[in-house]
Residue, then its C-alpha position, 0 to 999 in steps of 0.5 A: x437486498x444483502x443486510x450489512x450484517x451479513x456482509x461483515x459475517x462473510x468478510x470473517x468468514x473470508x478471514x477465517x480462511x487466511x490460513x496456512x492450512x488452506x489448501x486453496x489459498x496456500x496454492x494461490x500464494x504459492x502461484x502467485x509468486x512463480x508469477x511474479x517473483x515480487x510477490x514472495x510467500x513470505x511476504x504474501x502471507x504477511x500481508x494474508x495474516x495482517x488482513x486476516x487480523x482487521x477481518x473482524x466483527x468489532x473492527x469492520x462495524x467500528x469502520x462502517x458505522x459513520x457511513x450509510x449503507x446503501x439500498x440502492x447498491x450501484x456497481x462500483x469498477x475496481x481497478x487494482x495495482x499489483x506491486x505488492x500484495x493484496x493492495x486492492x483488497x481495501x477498496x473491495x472492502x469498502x464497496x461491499x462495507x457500502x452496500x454497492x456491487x464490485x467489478x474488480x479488474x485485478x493486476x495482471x501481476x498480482x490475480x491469482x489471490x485475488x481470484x480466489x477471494x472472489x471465488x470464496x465471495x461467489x459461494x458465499x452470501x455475496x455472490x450476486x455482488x462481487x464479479x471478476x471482469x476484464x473490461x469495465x463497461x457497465x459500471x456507476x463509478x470506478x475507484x483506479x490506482x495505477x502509475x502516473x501514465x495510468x492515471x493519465x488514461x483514467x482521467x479521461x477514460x472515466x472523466x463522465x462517472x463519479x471517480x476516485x483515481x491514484x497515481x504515484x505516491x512516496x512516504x517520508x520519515x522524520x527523526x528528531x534524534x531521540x529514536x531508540x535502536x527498536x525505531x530505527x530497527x521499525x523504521x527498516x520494515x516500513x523503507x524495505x518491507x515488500x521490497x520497498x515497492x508500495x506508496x507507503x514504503x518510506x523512500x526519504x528519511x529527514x534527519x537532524x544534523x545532531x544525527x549521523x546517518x550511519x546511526x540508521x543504516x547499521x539498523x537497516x541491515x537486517x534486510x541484507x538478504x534483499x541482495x540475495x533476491x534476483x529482481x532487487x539485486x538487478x535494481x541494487x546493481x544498475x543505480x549503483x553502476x549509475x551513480x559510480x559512473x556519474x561520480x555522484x556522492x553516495x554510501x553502499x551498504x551492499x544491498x541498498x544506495x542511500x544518498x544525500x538528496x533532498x528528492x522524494x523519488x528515490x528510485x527502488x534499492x535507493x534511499x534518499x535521506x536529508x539533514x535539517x537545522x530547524x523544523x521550518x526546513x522540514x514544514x517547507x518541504x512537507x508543504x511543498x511535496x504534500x501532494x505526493x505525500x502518501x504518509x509521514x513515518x516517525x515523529x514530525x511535530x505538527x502532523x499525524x504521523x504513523x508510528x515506526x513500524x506501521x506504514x505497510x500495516x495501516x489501520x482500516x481508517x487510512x484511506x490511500x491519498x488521503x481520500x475518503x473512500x466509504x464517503x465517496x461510495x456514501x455519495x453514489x446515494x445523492 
């Protein structure tokens, strides 16, 4: 059995590795992106530098000492998404923090890093633990996030094992008219970091009618540049061209469309954005759409809430969908 202190010390190691002076890893990145030209070195090793900042001894046994470790480990499938990076890494964590065995199934688009996580694991302590695979055959329980259709196969695919399945999730932001330029200027990274593609990117803004949203966008404009990268420009070009030819009201800043429209599903290179005259409008429509609630960005009243700046750099207790990952691989035990 692989004590749990042994765990943590390789999880820094790995860490330690996060480095730009890492040949293999800045080859993995550097791979990663003429793949998927989503996955842009700039914002992989954002997403590296951030890991690498949790990977450390004080904050993984502060996260894991709530939880038992397990002496039976069960082998738990993880089944990854790919739309930004590094956004499986999380529940790997959680299975090896457990004590359990990992059988990750990694997005086609986003595996070159990945890959070279379980490399650095396979010679390492936990070599026993962590296996690539490409299909999911023996395994206890699975942990799958995917689309809304893949999330319709994984119900009934895994419906006769323990499971934790996600589908399609958006963020929202409430303002209440006393945010600094430095939130709002935040507030651009959590609409537009990784282009706007991950589940906690905000894609709704909420705000009083004592507030004029231009206030906001003239913040927003630091991303400019996203108008410069092909696969954004081409989403950016095609809902403008929609909502010209289906005359529908709207504002351009160039490279984003936002539009008055009290909808979470803001397609991508679009925002949608609302004003409200009392706080029970925005209770309502929290209460309404809670189940495809990610999380919530700004300052609402009566809920946590993340702080400007923070919805892509969560801290290791956010657990996705609002679902205790560790207490469900502590439930495998029972």
């Amino acid at each position: 059995m692989i004590e749990q202190s042994t765990v943590i010390q390789t999880l820094i190691s790995l860490g330690d590795s996060f480095s730009k002076e890492n040949e293999a890893l800045n080859g993995a990145v550097n791979r990663s992106y003429l793949e998927n030209s989503w996955l842009t070195k700039e914002n992989y090793w954002t997403a590296l530098e951030e890991w690498k900042e949790k990977l450390n001894e004080e904050a993984l046994q502060n996260f894991s000492s709530n939880y038992t470790y397990s002496i039976e480990p069960r082998t738990v499938g993880i089944i990854m998404a790919g739309n930004i990076p590094m956004v499986g890494f999380h529940d790997l964590l959680c299975v090896l923090l457990s004590g359990n065995k990992a059988a990750i199934k990694p997005s086609s688009d986003d595996k070159v890093v990945m890959t070279y996580i379980v490399n650095f694991l396979s010679n390492s302590p936990l070599s026993d633990v962590v296996t690539l695979v490409e299909r999911l055959d023996k395994i206890d329980a699975v942990i799958a996030t995917g689309s809304n259709n893949s999330y319709r196969y994984f119900e009934r695919y895994f419906s006769h094992i323990p499971n934790v399945l996600r589908k399609n999730r958006k963020s929202i932001a409430i303002l209440d008219g006393s945010e600094s330029i430095q939130d709002l200027d935040l507030l651009a990274d959590d609409v537009f970091q990784y282009f706007g593609l991950g589940c906690r990117n905000v894609s709704f803004i909420y705000l009083p009618k004592s507030m004029n949203i231009t206030t906001v966008l003239d913040q927003f404009m630091k991303y400019k540049d996203l108008a410069n990268h092909n696969k954004y420009a081409n989403n950016y070009t095609y809902h403008r061209a929609l909502l010209l030819m289906n005359s529908e009201q709207h504002l351009d800043t160039g490279f984003s469309l936002p539009k008055e429209r009290l909808d979470l599903n803001a397609p991508l290179a679009c925002i949608h954005y609302a004003y409200y005259d009392d706080k029970s409008e925005v209770d309502d429509f929290i209460k309404k759409n809670e189940e495809n609630l990610q999380c919530i960005v700004g300052n609402y009243w009566t809920k946590d809430t993340i702080s400007f700046g923070m919805a892509q750099n969560p801290d290791l207790q956010d657990f996705a969908d609002k679902v205790d990952t560790m207490q469900f691989l502590d439930d495998l035990r029972s």
